[in-house]
Phi, psi and omega in degrees: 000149174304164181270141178268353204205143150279352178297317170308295143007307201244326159288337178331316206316119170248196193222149161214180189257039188286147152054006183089030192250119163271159221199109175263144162208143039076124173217154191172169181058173195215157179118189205278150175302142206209074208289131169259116154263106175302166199246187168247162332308013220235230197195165156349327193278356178271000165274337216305324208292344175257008171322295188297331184248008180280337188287001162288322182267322184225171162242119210289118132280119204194090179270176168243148199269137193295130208112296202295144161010266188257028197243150162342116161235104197264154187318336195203190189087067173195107192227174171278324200274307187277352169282293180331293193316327191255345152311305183284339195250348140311271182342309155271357159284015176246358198071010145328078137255044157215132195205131160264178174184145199248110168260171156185137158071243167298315162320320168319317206259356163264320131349268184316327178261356182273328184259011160285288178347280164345284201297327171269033204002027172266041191118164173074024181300305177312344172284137183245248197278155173218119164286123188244151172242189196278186206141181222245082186303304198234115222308306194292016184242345184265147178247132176310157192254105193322325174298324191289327201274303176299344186275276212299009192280199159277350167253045166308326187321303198297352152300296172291335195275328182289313178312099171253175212280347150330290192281315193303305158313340160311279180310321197303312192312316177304329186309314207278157173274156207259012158208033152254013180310160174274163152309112167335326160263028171242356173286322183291318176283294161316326182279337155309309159314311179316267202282049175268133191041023164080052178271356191265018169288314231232352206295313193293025164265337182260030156262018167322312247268319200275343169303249209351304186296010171229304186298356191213027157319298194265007154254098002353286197290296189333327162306287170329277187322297204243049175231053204269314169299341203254006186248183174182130181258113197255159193206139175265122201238060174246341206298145186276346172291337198190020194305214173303336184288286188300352153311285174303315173284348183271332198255351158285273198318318187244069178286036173228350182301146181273166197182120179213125179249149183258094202297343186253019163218177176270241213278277166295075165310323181284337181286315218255356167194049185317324177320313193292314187276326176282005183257322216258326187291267169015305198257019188226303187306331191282325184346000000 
């Protein structure tokens, strides 16, 4: 069932342990297994509006990744290669190994290296198919957001000091397509889950991830190039980061790759017209 709450929500949760990390995570629904992987800043709680019909077909995993919304958020420590690694490693503490899977955003780039792995048979053997939503696939199409520009300068620091639920609302908002906004209380709800255990402290570290999307550009795409069947990209193509532009290069680079844009929202598609991403993820995943 959809979560009626985030109150609801945040009891759900359940916990394990990597790496001396404790890591909350989400279960639900029945089928074949079907890991959701979040974008930054936010957490797990950007699935709840496709929880329910995606839990009709499969069965939903869903941690928040370290640093994210309810799991350890430690001073250091933070690559794309230790999100994967904890991805893999829930999984086989649930006993999983044939699995699909729904990225977004910082997610995508976890996406990509669970299907470098795939490809170089050095893990993630059990991964099949991956829905990807939107995010930064290919470097030279994302264009940065000035918080983002400001997390990775040398005074990145001055981010987490600066940031409040204000300015956070601003920014988050721009993300959106202009007749999808969130809501004042959906604003409150991502920033809660954001600064949860002084987690907005910590934000310019986890933008490491945009290095990581460059140093390992071209085996990242190499996956993609040669797992065009098993991929799809669904994409909102108002996001001003990864909009309609990073749309058009997925569909020059992977012409055997599946694609489907969603024209009248942004960034967050599963937020912003979930029906569409879960009937099109659904209908690609049944394949």
């Amino acid at each position: 069932m959809t979560p009626s709450s985030i109150a609801e929500w945040r009891a759900d949760a359940k916990h394990f342990t990597f790496d001396g990390q404790q890591i909350a995570y989400w279960t639900g629904g029945s089928g074949k297994p079907l890991l959701l992987v979040h974008g930054y800043p936010t957490a797990s709680w950007d699935w709840h509006k496709v929880w329910s019909t995606l839990g009709e077909q499969h069965s939903l995993i869903a941690p928040d990744m370290i640093g994210f919304g309810l799991s350890d958020k430690p001073r250091s420590g933070y690559s794309i290669h230790r999100q994967a690694d904890m991805h893999l490693t829930l999984l086989d503490h649930l006993g999983i190994t044939e699995f699909d899977a729904l990225v977004h955003d910082y997610g995508v780039s976890v996406g990509q290296e669970l299907l470098a792995r795939r490809k170089e048979g050095t893990g993630a053997q059990g991964l099949e198919q991956v829905v990807f939503l939107n995010g930064g696939l290919f470097p030279d199409q994302h264009r940065p957001r000035p918080i983002q520009k400001l997390g990775i300068s040398p005074v990145g620091f001055l981010l987490g000091w600066t940031i409040n639920r204000e300015k956070f609302g601003k920014g988050f908002s721009e993300m959106f397509g202009p007749n999808t906004q969130p809501s004042a209380q959906e604003l409150d709800e991502f920033w809660a889950l954001i600064s949860h255990n002084r987690g907005n402290r910590i934000m310019h570290k986890l933008l490491h991830y945009i290095a990581d999307r460059r140093e390992h550009a071209e085996r990242w795409f190499d996956a993609l190039r040669s797992a065009q069947g098993d991929i799809g990209l669904i994409n909102g193509a108002l996001d001003p980061v990864s909009g309609r532009h990073a749309y058009e290069a997925w569909r020059e680079r992977l012409p055997d790759a599946r694609h489907h844009l969603i024209p009248n929202v942004g960034h967050y598609p599963q937020v912003e017209d979930p029906q569409t991403v879960a009937r099109v993820a659904l209908e690609w995943l049944t394949r």
